[in-house]
N, C-alpha and C positions, 0 to 999 in steps of 0.2 A: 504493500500500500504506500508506503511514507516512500520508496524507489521510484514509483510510479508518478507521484507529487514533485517529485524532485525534477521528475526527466520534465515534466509539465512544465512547469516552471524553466527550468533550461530555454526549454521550446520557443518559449513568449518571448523571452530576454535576445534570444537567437533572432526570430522574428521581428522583433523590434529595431536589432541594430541594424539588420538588413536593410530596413528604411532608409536608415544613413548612409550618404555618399560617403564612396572611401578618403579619409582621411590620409592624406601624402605626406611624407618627410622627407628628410634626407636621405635615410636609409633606403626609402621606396621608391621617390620617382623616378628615377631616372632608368630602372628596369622595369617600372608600370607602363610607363610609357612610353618603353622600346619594345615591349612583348610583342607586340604585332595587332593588338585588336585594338577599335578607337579608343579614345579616353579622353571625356571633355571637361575641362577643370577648373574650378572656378576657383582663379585666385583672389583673398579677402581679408580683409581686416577686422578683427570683433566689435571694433568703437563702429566701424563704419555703416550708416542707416542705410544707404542700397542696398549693402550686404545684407541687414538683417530684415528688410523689405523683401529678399529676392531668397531669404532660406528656406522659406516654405515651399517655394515653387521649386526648387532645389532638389528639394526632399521627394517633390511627387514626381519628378524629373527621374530620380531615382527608381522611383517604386516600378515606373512605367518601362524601363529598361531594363529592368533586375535580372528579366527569364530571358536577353539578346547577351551577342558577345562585348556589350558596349558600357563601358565603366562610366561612370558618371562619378567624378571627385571633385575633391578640394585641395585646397596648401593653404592656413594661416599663416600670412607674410609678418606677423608679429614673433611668428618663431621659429619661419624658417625664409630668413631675410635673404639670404644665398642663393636658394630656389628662386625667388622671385625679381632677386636683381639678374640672373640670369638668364630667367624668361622679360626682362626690359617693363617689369610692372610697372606703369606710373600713376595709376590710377586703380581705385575698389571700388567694386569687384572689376577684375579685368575676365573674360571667358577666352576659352581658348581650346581648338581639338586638335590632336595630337593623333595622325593617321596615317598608316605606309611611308612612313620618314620625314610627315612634313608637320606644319602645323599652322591652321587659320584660325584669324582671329576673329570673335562674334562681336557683331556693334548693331545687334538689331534689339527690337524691345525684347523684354523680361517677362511676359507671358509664356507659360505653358505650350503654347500650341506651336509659337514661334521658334523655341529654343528648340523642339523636338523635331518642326521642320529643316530648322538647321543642321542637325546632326543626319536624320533622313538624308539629306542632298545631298550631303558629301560621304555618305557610307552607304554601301553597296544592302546590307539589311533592311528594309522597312520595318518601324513598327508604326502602328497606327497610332496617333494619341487624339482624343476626343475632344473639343473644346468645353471639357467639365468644369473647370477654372472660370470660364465666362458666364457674365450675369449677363442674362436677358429678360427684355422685358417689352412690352407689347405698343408696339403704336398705332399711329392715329388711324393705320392703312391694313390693318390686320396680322403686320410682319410682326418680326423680331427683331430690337435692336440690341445690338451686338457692344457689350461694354467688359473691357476687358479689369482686369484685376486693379491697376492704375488708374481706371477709370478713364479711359480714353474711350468715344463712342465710334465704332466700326461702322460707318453709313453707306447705303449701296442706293444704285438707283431706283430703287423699287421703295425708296422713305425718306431721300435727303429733302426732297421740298417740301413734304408732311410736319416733319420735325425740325426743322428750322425756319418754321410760318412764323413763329413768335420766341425772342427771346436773343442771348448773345452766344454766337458760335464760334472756336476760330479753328477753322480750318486745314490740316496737310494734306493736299493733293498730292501722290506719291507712286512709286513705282517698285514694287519688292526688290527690283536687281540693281535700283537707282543706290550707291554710294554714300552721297552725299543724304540721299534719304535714312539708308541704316545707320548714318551716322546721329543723324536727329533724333533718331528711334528714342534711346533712353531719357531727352530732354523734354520730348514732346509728352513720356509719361510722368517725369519727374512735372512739369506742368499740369497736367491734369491732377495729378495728387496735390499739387499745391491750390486748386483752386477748388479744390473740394473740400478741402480744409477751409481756404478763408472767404471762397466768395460761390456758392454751389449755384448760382443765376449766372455764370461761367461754363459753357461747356467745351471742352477740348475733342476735336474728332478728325478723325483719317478717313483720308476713300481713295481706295485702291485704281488707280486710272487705268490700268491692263483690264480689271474684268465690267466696270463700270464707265464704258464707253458713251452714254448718255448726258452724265452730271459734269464730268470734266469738263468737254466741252464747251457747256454753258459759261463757263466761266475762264472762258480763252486760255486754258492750261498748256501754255508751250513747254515748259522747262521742270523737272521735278529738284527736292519738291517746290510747292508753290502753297504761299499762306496767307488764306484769304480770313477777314474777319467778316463775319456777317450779323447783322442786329435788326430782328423783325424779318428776316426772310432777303435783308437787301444788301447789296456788299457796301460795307463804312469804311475798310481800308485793306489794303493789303502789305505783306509785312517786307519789306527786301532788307531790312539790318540783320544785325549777328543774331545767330541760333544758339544762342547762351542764354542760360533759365533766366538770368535776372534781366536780358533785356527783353525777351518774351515778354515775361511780367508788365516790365512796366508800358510796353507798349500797346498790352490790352487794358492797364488799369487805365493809361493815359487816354486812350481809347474810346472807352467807356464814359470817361469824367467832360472828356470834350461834345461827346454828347446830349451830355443832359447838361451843359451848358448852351447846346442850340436850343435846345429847349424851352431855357429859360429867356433867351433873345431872342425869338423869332426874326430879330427883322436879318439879321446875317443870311445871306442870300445863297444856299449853295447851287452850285451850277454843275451842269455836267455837259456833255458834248450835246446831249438831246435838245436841250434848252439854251444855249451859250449865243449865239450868233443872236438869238430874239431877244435875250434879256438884254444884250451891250448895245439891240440896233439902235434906244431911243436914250436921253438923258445921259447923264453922267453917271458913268459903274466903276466904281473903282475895286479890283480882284486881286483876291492875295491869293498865292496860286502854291500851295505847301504841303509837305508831309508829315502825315502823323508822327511818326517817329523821332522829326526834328526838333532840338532843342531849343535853336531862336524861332522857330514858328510855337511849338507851347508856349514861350515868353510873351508872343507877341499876344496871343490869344483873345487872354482879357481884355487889351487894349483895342483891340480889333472890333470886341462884343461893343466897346461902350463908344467905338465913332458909331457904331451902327446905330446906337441908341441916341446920341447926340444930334446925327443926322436924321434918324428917322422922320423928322416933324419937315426935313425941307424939298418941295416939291422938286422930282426931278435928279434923286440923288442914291443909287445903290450902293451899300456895303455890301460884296458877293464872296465869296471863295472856292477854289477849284483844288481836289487831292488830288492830286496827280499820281501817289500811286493806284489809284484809279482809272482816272482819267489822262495815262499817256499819253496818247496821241493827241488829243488838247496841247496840253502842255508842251507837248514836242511842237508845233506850230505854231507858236506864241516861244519858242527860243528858249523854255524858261532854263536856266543851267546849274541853279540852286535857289535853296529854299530861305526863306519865304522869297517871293519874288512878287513886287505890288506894282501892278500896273493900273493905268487909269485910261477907259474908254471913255469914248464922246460921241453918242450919235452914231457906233459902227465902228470907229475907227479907233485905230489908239494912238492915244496921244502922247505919251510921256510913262516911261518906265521912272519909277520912284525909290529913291538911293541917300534919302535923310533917315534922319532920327524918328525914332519910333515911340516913341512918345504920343500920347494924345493930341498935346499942344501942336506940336508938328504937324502931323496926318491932317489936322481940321486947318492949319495953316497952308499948307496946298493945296485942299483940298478950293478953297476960299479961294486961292489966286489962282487956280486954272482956267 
């Protein structure tokens, strides 16, 4: 009886470490990961929060590969600094497969479905893995929508105009083979997890431009990836600065706040190529022609809101403004070559590109003597 308990017991303990990816040393790697079968390793640090975000998925990483010839481990670079200066870690977690003598390296996102795609591709084995990791959840159109562990929403053409009718979306239009996309991969989920922390009327989402040849289009997708912001179903800006989390951040916060400042001044006129040539043909319009992301066009902002408001009352007199990263080809026709760029039409024509002080006083001082 108490034999029989024991071996049980054994059993569960056995069972359980199985779960765990193999743990690498000194001792070990370098004949692990010469044996000859893959072995894809995630090298990490224990302070590090990617790491301890991405050990679960790790874990089931594990479980799902347990019965193939394909090791799924680890190396703590806290205690085997050697290993990992050797493998050129600069960064935690760093992933990395180690296959018929060579080894590449993983920069796509940290779901489930994707890390097990990666190993798939490159080893002659298939195993299937299920998107059981992914939360789903029903929209307006009958589908599923697809939100992964980071909380990134997976949108296809068959829901992306349904579910972004109302509210703020920002946008990677992307390519799985695209580079510079798998490079984005982990920043676009480290964003999603940050705004579902501080601002969940944020949502972060990807669509696949290979299988989803309808959406992209719409939204003149030349180049991957491509990051558009949209609010109420319409595009407010598109992103071309650095894909580093904090200027993501602040380009949607800033984003956002610029908005519900048109709000509050309606009279600020925005233009777009649809409307441009019939708003400029009659009166005086003076257009500040800027990007979101610019830091003398946010300074200029406020001061911008209040000629509009100063002026409002005198007949004949537009405050407008055009984003060009929007509206390129505007902007390309009009010369403009950086931001902000104020020009001031008459009647159709333009008269005079503006190159003072920005200031209130100023603006309504030329504005006066034109």
């Amino acid at each position: 009886m108490w034999l029989a308990r024991i071996t049980s017991v054994l059993s569960l303990v056995t069972l359980a470490l199985s779960l765990e990816p193999t743990e690498l040393t000194d001792e070990t790697f370098s004949s692990t990961i010469n044996e000859g079968n893959p072995v894809f390793v995630k090298f990490y640090a224990p302070w590090c929060g990617h790491c301890k975000r991405l050990s679960p998925t790790w874990d089931d990483l594990n479980s799902h590969f347990e019965d193939s010839d394909i090791t799924i481990a680890k190396v703590d670079c806290t205690k085997y600094a050697k290993i990992c200066g050797d493998e050129q870690v600069k960064g935690y977690p760093t992933l990395k497969l180690f296959h018929d003598g060579g080894t590449v390296k993983y920069e796509g996102a940290r779901d489930m479905k994707s890390l097990a795609d990666f190993v798939n591709n490159h080893v002659s084995k298939t195993v299937d893995v299920p998107d059981e990791g992914d939360e789903e959840k029903e929209g307006d159109d009958g589908g599923s929508i697809n939100i992964d562990e980071m909380g990134v929403m997976h949108l296809t053409d068959a829901n992306f105009d349904s579910l972004t009718a109302t509210g703020v979306y920002f946008v990677k239009f992307y390519a799985p083979w695209c580079g510079h996309c798998q490079k984005l991969a982990p920043t676009w989920s480290d964003l999603a997890a940050y705004f579902n922390t501080h601002n969940k009327d944020v949502h972060i989402v990807k669509v696949d431009c290979t299988e989803n040849t309808v959406t992209c289009p719409k939204f003149n997708v030349r180049g991957y990836p491509t990051l558009i912001l949209l609010q109420d179903g319409k595009v407010s800006a598109q992103y071309n600065g650095k894909r580093e989390l904090g200027d993501l951040i602040e380009f949607v916060t800033a984003s956002i706040n610029e908005e519900k400042t048109e709000e509050s001044v309606p009279q600020v006129r925005v233009l777009t190529a649809a409307d441009f040539n019939e708003v400029i043909s009659e009166g005086t319009v003076f257009v500040k022609f800027f990007a979101p992301w610019c830091g003398h066009c946010k300074r200029l902002a406020p001061t911008w809101d209040q000629l509009a408001e100063v002026t409002h009352s005198k007949t004949g007199i537009t405050i407008a403004k055009v984003d060009c990263t929007v509206e390129r080809d505007l902007c390309e026709t009009h010369q403009v070559r950086g931001y902000p760029t104020l020009i001031l039409f008459k009647d159709g024509d333009k008269k005079s590109n503006y190159s003072g002080a920005r200031d209130l006083d100023s603006l309504l001082s030329f504005l006066e003597d034109s």
